[in-house]
N, C-alpha and C positions, 0 to 999 in steps of 0.2 A: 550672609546670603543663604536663603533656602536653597534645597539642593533635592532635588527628588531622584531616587539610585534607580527608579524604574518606568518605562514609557507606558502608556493605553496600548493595549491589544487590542485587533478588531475582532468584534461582535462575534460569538457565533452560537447559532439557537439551531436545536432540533425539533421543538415541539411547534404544531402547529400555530400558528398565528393567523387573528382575523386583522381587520384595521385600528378597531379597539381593545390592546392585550395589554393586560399589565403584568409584564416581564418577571422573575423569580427570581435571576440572579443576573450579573452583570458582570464583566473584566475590564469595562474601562473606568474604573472610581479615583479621582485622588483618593490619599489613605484617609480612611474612615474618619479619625481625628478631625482631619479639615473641617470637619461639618460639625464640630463637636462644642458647646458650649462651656467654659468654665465654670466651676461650680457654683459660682457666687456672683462673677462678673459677667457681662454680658458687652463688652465695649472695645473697641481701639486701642492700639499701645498710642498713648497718648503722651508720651513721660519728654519729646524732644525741648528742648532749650524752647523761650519765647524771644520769634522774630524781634530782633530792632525797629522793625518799621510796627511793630503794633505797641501798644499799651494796655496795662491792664488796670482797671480802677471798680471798688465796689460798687453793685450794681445802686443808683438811685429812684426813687419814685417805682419801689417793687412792684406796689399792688395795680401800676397800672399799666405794665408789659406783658405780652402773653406772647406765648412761645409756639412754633409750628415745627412739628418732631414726624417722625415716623418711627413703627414697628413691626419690625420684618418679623412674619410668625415662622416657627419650623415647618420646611416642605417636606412632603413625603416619596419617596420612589423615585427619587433623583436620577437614581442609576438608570431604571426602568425608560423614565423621561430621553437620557444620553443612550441609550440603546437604541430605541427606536429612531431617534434624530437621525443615528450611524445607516439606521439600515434604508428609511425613507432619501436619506441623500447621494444612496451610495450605487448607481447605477446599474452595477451588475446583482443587485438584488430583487426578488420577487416582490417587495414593498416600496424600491423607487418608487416616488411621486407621489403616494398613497399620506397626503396629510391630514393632520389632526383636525380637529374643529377646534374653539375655544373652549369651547363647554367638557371637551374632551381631556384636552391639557388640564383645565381646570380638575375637573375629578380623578386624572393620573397624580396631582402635583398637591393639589389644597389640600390644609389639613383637617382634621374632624371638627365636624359643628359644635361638638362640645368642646373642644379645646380653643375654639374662637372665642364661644359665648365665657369660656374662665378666663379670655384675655382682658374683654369687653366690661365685663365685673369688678377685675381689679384695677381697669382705668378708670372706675366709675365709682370705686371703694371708699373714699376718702370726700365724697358729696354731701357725708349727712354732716360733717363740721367745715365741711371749707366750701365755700363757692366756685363752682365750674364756669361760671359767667354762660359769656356764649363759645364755650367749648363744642366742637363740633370733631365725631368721632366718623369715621368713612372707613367702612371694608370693603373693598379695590373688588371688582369684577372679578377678578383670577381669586378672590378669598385669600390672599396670601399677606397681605399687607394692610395696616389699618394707620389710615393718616391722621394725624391729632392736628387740627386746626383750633389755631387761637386758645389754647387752654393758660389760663393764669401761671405766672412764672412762680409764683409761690406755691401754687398746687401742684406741681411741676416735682420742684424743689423737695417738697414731701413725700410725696409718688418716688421718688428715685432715690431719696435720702442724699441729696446734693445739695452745694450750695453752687448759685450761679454767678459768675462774676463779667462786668463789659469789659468787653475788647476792641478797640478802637486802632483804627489802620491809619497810622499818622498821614499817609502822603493822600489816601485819596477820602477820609474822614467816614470809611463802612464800618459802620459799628455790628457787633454782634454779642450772643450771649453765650457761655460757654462753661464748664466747668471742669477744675482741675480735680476734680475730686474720681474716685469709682463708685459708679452707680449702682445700685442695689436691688436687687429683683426680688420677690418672696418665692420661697426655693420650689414651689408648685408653679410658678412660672418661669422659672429656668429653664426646664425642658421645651416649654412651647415657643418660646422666642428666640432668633439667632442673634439679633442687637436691634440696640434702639439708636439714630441718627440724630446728627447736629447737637450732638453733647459736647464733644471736642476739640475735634481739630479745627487750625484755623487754617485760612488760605493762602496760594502764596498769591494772590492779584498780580499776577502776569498781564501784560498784554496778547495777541492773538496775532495771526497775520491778516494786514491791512494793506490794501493793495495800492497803496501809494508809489510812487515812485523811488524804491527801495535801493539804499546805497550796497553795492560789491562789495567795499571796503572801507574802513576806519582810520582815521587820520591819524598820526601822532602828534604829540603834543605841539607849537611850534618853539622853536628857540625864542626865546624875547629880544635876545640881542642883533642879532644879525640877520632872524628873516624880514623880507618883505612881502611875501604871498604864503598863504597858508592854504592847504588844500581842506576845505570841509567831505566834499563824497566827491565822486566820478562813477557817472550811470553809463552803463552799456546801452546802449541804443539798437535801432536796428539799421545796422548798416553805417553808425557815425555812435561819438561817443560824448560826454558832454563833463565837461570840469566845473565844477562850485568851487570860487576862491574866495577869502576876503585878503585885498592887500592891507599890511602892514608898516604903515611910513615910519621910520624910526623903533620898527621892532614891535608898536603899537593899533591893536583896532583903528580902525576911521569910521566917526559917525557923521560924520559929516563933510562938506565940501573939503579938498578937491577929489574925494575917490566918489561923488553922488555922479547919480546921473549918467547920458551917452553922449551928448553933446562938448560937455566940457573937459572930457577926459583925454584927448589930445593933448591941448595946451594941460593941463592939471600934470596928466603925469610927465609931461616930457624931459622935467629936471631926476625924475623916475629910474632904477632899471628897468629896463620892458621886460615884462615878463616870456619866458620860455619854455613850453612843452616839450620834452622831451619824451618820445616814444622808442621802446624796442619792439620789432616785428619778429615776430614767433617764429613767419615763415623764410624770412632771411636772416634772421638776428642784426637787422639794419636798424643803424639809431638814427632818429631823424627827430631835428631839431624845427622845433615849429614857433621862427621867432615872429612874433602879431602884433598887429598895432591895436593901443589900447582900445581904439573904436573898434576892436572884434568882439572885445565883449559887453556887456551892460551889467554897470554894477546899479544898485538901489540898495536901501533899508530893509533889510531884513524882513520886517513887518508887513513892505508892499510887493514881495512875492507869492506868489498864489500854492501852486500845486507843490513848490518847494519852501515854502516855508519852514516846514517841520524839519526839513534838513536845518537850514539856517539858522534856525531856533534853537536845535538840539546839540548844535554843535557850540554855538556861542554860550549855552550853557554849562556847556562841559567846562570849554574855556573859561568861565568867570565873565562874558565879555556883555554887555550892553545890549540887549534886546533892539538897538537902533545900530547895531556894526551893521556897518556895507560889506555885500556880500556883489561877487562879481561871476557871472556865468560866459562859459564859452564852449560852443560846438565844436567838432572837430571828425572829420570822415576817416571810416575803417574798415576792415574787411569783416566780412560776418565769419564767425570760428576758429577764429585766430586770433592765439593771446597776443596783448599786447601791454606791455611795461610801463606805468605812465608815471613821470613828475614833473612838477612846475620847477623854474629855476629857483633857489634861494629858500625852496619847500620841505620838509620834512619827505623820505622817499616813501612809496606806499606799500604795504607790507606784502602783496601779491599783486596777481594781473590782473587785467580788466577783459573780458569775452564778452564781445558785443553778440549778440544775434538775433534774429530772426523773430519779429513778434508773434504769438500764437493765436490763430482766431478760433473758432469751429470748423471755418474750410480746410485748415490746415492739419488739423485732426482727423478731421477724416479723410481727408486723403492718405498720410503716415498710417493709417489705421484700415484703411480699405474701405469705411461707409461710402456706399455710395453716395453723393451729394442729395440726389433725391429722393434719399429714403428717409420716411418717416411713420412713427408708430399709427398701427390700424385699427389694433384689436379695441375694444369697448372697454373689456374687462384689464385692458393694463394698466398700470399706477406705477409711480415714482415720487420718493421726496428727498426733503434735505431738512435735518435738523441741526437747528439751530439753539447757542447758550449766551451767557455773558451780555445779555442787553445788545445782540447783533441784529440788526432787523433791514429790510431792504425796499427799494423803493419802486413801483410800479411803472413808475417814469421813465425810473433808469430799462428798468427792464423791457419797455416797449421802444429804446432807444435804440438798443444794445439787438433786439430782434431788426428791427430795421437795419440799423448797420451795416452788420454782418447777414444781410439773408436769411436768417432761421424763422422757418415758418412758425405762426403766428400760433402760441401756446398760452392758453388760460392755467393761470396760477391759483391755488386753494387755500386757503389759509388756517390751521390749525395753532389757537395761541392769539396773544399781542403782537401786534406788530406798529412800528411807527417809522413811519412811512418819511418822517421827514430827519430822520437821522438814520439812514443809513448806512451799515457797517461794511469794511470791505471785504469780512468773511464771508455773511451772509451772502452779499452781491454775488461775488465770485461762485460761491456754488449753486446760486438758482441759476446764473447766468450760464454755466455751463453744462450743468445735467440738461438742462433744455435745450442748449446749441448743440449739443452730441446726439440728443433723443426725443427733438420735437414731437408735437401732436401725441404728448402721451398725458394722460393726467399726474399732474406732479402737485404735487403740495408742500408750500411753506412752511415745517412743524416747527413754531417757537416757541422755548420754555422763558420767553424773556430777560429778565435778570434775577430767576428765580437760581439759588445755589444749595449744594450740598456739599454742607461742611465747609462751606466758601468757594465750595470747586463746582467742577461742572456738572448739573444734576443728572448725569447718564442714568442712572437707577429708575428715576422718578419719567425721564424720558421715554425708556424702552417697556414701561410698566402702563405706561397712557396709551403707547403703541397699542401693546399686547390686548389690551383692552379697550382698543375703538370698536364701534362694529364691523368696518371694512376697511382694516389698515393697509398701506400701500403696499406693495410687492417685493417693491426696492427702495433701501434707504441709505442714502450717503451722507455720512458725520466724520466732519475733520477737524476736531478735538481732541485734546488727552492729555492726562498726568503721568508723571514719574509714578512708577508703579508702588516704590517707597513710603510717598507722600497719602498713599489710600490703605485703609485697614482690608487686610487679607476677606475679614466676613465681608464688605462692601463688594469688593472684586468678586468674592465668589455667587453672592446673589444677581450678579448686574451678568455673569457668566450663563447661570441657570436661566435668565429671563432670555438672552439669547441664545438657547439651547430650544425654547419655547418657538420662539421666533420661525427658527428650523424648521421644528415640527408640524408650522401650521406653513410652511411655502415663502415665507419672505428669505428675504436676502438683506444682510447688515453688512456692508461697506465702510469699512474704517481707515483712516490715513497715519501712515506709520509713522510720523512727526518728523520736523524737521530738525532735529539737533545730532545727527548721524548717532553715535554712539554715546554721547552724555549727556547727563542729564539736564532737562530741561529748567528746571530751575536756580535763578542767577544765584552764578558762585560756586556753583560743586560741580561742576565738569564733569573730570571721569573719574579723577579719584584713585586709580588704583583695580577698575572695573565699569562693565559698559551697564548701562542704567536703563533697561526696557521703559519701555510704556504703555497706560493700558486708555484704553479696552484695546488697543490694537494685539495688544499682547495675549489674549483672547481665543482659546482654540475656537472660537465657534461664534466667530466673526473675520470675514475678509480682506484683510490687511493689505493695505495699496501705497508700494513706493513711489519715487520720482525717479525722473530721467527729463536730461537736458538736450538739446539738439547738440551735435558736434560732427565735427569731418574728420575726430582722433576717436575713430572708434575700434579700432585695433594696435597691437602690440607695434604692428608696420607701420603706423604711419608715425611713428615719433621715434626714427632710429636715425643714429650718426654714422656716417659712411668714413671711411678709414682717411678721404682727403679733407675730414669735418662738414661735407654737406649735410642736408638731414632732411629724410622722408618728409612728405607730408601728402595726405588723403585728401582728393576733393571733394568727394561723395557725403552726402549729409546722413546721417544714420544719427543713432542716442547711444548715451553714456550714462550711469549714474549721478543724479544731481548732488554735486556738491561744491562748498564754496571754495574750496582748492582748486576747481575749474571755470571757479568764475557765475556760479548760482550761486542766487541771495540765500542757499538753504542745503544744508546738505539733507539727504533720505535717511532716514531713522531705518533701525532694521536689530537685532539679536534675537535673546533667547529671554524668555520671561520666565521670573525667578518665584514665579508662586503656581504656576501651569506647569502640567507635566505634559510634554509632546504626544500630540495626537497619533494614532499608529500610521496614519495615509501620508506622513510624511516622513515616516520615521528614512526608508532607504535614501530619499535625497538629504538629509541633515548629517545624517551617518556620515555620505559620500563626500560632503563640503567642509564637512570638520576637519576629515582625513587630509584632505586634499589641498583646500584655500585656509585651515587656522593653526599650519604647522607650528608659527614662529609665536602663536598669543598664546602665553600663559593661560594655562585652566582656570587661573583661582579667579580670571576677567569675566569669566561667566560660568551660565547654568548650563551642561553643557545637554542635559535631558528637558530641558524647558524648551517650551513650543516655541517654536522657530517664527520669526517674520519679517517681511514682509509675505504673501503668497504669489503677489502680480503686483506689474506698475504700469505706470503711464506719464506721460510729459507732464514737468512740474514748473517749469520756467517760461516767463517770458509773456503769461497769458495779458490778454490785452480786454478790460474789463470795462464798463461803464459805469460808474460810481458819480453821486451829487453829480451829476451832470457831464463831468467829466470823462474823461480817457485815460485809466490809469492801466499800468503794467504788474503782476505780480508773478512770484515765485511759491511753490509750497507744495507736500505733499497733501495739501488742500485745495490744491487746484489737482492734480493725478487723481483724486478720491471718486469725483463726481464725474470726471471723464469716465472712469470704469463702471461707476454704475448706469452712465449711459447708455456704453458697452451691452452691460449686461439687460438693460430695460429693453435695450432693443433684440436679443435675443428669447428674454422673456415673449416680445411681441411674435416674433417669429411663430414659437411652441404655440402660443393664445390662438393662434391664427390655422392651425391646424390641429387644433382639439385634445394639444399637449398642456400636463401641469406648469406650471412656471417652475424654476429651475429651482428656486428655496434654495439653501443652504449649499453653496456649490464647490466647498475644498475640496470635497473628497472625489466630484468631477474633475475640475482643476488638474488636482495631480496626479490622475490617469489618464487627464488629457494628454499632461506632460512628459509622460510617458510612452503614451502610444501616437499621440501625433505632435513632436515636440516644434514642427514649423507651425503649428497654430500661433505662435507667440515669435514675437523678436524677440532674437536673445540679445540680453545686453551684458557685453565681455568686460567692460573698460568701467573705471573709475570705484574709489569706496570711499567712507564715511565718516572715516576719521575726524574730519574736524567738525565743529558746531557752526551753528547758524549766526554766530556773530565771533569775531575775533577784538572783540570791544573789553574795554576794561581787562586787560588783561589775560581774558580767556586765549587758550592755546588749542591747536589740534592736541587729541589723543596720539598717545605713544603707538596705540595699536587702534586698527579700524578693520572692519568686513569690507572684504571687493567680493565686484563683481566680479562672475565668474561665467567660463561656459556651461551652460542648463542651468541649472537652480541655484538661488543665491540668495544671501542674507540682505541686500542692500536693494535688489532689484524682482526676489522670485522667480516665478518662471517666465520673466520678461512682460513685453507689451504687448497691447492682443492686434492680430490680426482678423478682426472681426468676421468677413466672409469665410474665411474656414474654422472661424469657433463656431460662426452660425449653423455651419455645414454639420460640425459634429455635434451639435446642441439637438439637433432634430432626429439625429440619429437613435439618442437614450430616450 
């Protein structure tokens, strides 16, 4: 693991400065190196083992693949660039608020016209013997970047001295072109380029959160001998709880009669044992046996279930079992925030509890949050969007449904990108549907890169680079994506770093969701390993990193204590905890230190403080203990109640907390817009001066950490060691959730 032995210092300049300076020296630089080209190579450690689920086979029919690559040129005055970001964001400075233009950034950052035009020559070097077909060369508004569209995979091949080979993703057949080889620069272009893209690596094709109705917990296997009901999920509901079973007659599926159907299952099962839910209640430790007659629940085929299908499905899959097993549903009432123990009789038991609670609308947000009900955005000039990757796109139906529903006044959507409209994702859903229900009537826009990819991952670089260079990019933008910081080359990170550092300087605001797999990593199979796995861009000094928190009534040390004659505390009052699934969220909060950032100085005294204090018992070698800290702030991550293909689905994620807070902040931005204030841009280094000087702007959140990951499936475990929350500032949750009328208060104040 990289290890940086020294943090950023803030800024300090004596000589005059106008609004357009370019700076002389700097003290907050990673070490020079970092920006430093190898002599000959120019590319990714590329050397990992090749995935099982890909394939690799000689490329066929060369001459008639063309390849879409990019070329990051060397910027200039980086430091300069990160100095001014510091001092424009940093309130108590005479250059707060005072942003850049485009044109401004551009001429601090792009490099010389000559060293573009020698990039552009030797992309173009190799035309008078080889055909460039319809190669199409593009220098990006900011001058920093030149995108090679369609250029022939053999002149390709020549140009870089590689040879390309297909790699094909067995399970879902995305094919791509790749090379294992090191690519070759001519040594007069080494210095002008940082790396060239999509040579390498491949992807891990994850899925994303979809806001289905997501299971708590993971079945065990069943016995084949002696059960009769197997549990597939058990969903928390609100206020009641609901069991997916399929029975087992003889230890085997039934596809058929007598487990079909409601009608027949009386007489069917009654030479049966009846099945028995057994509950423990948290708040008595009372078991209560819940024996029901068959006609309480309704079993059917697997196939002719609707919104739970994909349970049914994915369970009988695991199993081995028949795409046509009966699968049997049953409701059952509970109290909201209070665990409760569930198993069916003759079931495998469930490996934790089940915490029903409370669905989340936009009412309910801002009430916990203080918006008033009737406020909505006024100013002309405010903007908001949500960007979107991975072919996630959203539907306008759903969205004008979901405005009705729930009250949120009536908000026109922009569309930047493809969208299709009839497949609907439930990432996408969930965060149009909620930057709008927290920050109506404000202009927000759709940004989709469709299912365009880098490197097979999510194209953050190519995203934040379209941003930078709209004419009138939004204000505010919330993205709830991310990779294991492992899985991306260090250049990649650091340019997609630089591009929001730009961001900054011209007033916008980047909102990032700190993921959900608490402390390991998110990709299947490597947990934790031995150490906690950041993730980026969340990982990102200069971007706003947004955990989750769950609703709960155990929001302090008090209310879960045993009294000496065995009663035991319990809290009635609803407050939040850190989301995690050891409490019953489909997701725990992602939160450490990132192992290629070195800590920003504005937080260095709270990271210091939490180390000391909350990381006595975790080994060093777990983490970076000078890398930038995050989360910064959170917001409710459970429970949100979405409108998706038509539907009513519920989700979990710190991609639902992302867009709450940029709604948070759109609507404080309205605030400043409306009396002749900049918008907030870049706001960490507000943040944790807020956190300081008014630290009730924010719930703190005391209770719960991260340890375990977002699924306890196949084997996966909690981490040995995990970040809790803490009082004031913390790895799991930041400086808590906001109390919007007195951030508003102090927002107006700077």
């Amino acid at each position: 693991k990289a290890k940086h032995k020294q943090t950023s210092k803030p800024p300090t300049m004596n000589n005059r400065v106008l609004l357009f300076v370019l700076f002389a020296s700097c003290a907050c630089l990673c070490a020079a190196s970092a920006w430093q080209i190898p002599e000959k190579y120019a590319h990714a450690p590329h050397t990992r083992a090749l995935p099982s689920t890909w394939r690799v086979q000689p490329v066929r029919e060369r001459a008639q693949i063309t390849l879409n690559f990019t070329v990051a040129l060397k910027q200039r005055r980086v430091d300069e660039l990160q100095q001014y970001l510091y001092r424009c964001s940093n309130p108590r400075d005479s250059l707060y608020g005072r942003y850049l233009s485009h044109a401004e950034v551009t001429e601090l950052v792009a490099p010389p016209a000559q060293d573009i035009a020698r990039v552009f020559v030797w992309l173009k070097s190799l035309s008078s013997s080889m055909p460039l077909g319809d190669t199409r060369l593009e220098l990006v508004r900011s001058r920093d970047f030149i995108r090679v569209h369609s250029m022939p995979l053999q002149y390709a091949e020549e140009l870089l001295r590689v040879t390309m080979q297909q790699y094909t993703h067995l399970p879902t057949g995305v094919i791509l072109y790749r090379t294992p080889d090191d690519y070759l620069l001519p040594d007069d272009i080494v210095p002008l380029v940082d790396f060239v893209s999509s040579m390498h690596r491949l992807p891990p094709l994850r899925g994303h959160v979809q806001p289905v109705t997501v299971p708590v917990s993971a079945a065990k296997a069943p016995d084949a001998d002696s059960t009769r009901y197997h549990i597939a999920r058990i969903y928390p509901g609100d206020s009641e709880y609901e069991v997916v079973f399929a029975p087992l007659p003889n230890g085997a599926p039934c596809t058929s009669a007598p487990c079909f159907g409601e009608v027949q299952l009386t007489e069917q099962f009654q030479n049966w044992k009846r099945p028995v839910v057994t509950t423990i209640n948290e708040e008595n430790d009372a078991e209560d046996n819940l024996d029901f007659s068959p006609t309480s629940a309704y079993c059917q085929p697997c196939s002719s279930f609707g919104s739970l299908r994909p349970t049914c499905a994915n369970d009988a899959q695991r199993n081995s079992w028949s795409s046509s097993t009966i699968y049997c549903v049953l409701n059952r009432p509970a109290v909201n925030y209070i665990g409760v123990n569930v198993s069916l009789s003759d079931s495998p038991k469930y490996p934790k509890q089940m915490f029903p609670g409370e669905f989340v609308s936009p009412a309910v947000l801002r009430e916990r949050y203080r918006i008033d009900s009737s406020l909505r955005g006024l100013s002309a000039d405010n903007s908001q969007s949500v960007a979107e990757f991975l072919g996630q796109y959203t539907s306008m139906e759903d969205m004008n449904r979901f405005m009705e529903i729930f009250d949120v006044v009536r908000t026109d959507i922009e569309l930047v990108g493809f969208n299709n409209q009839s497949l609907p994702g439930g990432e996408a859903t969930l965060d149009i549907e909620y930057i709008v229900g927290v920050a109506p009537n404000i202009t927000t826009t759709f940004w989709s890169l469709g299912d365009q990819l880098n490197d097979g991952q999510e194209p953050f670089l190519t995203w934040i680079v379209d941003v930078l260079n709209a004419k009138n990019p939004p204000l505010v933008h919330s993205v709830s994506y991310g990779d294991d910081e492992y899985t991306l080359s260090v250049s990649y990170m650091q340019r997609c770093d630089v591009e929001f550092m730009k961001a900054g300087t011209m007033g916008l605001t980047i909102l990032l969701a700190s993921g959900d797999n608490g402390v390991s990593a998110s990709t299947p199979g490597v947990g934790c390993n031995g150490q906690f796995y950041p993730s980026f861009p969340s990982s990102s000094p200069h971007v706003t990193t947004v955990g989750a928190t769950q609703f709960s009534t155990q929001t302090t040390p008090s209310c879960d204590l045993t009294t000496g004659t065995g009663l035991r505390t319990r809290c009635t009052a609803v407050g939040e905890i850190s989301s995690s699934t050891s409490t019953g969220s489909r997701i725990s909060s992602g939160g450490g230190f990132s192992d290629i950032f070195p800590r920003p100085f504005f937080q260095d005294a709270e990271v210091e403080a939490y180390i000391e204090h909350s990381m006595k018992g975790i080994p060093s070698s777990w983490y970076n203990a000078t890398g930038r800290a995050y989360p910064d702030v959170a917001a409710c991550g459970r429970n949100y109640v979405t409108v998706l293909a038509g539907g009513i689905s519920p989700v979990d994620g710190t991609s639902a907390a992302t867009p709450t807070f940029a709604g948070v902040v759109s609507l404080m931005n309205d605030a400043r817009l409306l009396k002749g204030l900049p918008p907030l841009g870049f706001i960490n280094p507000w943040l944790y001066q807020l956190g300081r000087d008014d630290p009730t702007s924010f719930w703190d959140i005391t209770q719960g950490n991260n340890a375990c990951p977002e699924s306890l499936e196949s084997g996966a475990q909690c981490c040995a060691y995990g970040l809790s929350a803490s009082v004031g500032f913390d790895l799991v949750t930041g400086w808590g959730t906001p109390k919007f009328h007195q951030m508003r208060e102090q927002a107006l104040r700077v």
